[in-house]
Structures are given as structure tokens and as C-alpha cells.
N, C-alpha and C positions, 0 to 999 in steps of 0.2 A: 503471412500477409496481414496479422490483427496491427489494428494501429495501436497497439498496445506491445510490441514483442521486443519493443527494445529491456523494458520494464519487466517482462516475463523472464527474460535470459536474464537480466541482472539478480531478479529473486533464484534463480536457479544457480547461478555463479558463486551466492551470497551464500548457499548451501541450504538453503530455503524453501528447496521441492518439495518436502514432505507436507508443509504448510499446503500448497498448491495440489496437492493430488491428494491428499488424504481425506478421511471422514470427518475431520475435525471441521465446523463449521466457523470459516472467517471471513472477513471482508477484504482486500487487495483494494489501497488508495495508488494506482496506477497512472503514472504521466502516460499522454499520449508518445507517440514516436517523437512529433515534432520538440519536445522539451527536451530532447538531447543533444540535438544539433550544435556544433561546435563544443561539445562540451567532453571532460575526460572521462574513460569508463572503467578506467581499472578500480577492480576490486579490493578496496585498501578495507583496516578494521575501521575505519570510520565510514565507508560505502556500506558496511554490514549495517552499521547500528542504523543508518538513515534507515535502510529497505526494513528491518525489524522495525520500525514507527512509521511503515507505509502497510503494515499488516495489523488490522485488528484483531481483537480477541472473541469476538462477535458476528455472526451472520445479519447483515442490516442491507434494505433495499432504501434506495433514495426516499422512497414515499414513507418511509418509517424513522426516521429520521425530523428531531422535533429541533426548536429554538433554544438554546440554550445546552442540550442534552452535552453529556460527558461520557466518551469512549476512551476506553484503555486499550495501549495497541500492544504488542508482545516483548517488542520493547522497554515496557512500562510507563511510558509518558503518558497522560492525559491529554486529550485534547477536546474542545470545547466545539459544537454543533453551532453556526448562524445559519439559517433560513430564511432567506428571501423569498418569496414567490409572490406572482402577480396576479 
């Protein structure tokens, strides 16, 4: 029932559990359910690499997270922090 499970079972498809259940401290960048809708789910090697660059290498909560800041996901891409807030 998480609005999150379609995202769960794909990192789990992806062979990606260990990530998800282990001691290792990471972050999960998680579509809600609604971002799948009409869309295909089969598990291709290019499905993999995306879910690998929706996994950081790092435990981060939103409020820790600055302007600018640069996270590496297990993937190896970079990816660049913007912060808006009001």
C-alpha cells in the first residue's frame, strides 16, 4: 500500500534488495506510484542502470541537503543538489 511500491519492486527486480534491506546506509530517490502509469516495466539492462542512479551512496534527510551540494549514486553519476525553499 506505500505510494512508493511500484519503485520498491523495480529495485527489487533490478536485484537491488541488498541495497534496501542491508546495514549499508543509502538514500532511495523514489517515484511515487503515480510516475508509472502508462508506462513500461520490464526490467531491461538499461532499467537497471537507471534504478542504480536512483540509489545513493549516502544516508541524507531533506533537511540536510544544501544548494549546490554534489551526491554520487552507486551508479557512479553525479548529481548536483538545487534548494528552493521559502
Amino acid at each position: 500500500g506505500s505510494v512508493v511500491a511500484t519503485a520498491s519492486k523495480l529495485f527489487k527486480d533490478a536485484g537491488l534488495s541488498d541495497h534496501l534491506t542491508g546495514s549499508e546506509a543509502v538514500t532511495l530517490l523514489a517515484p511515487l506510484n503515480d510516475a508509472f502509469k502508462d508506462k513500461s516495466l520490464a526490467m531491461t539492462p538499461d532499467m537497471k542502470k537507471l534504478l542504480r542512479n536512483h540509489i545513493l551512496k549516502e544516508k541524507f534527510s531533506s533537511k540536510s541537503l544544501y544548494h549546490g551540494q554534489e551526491l554520487e549514486t552507486l551508479g557512479g553519476l553525479k548529481l548536483r543538489v538545487f534548494v528552493f525553499r521559502n
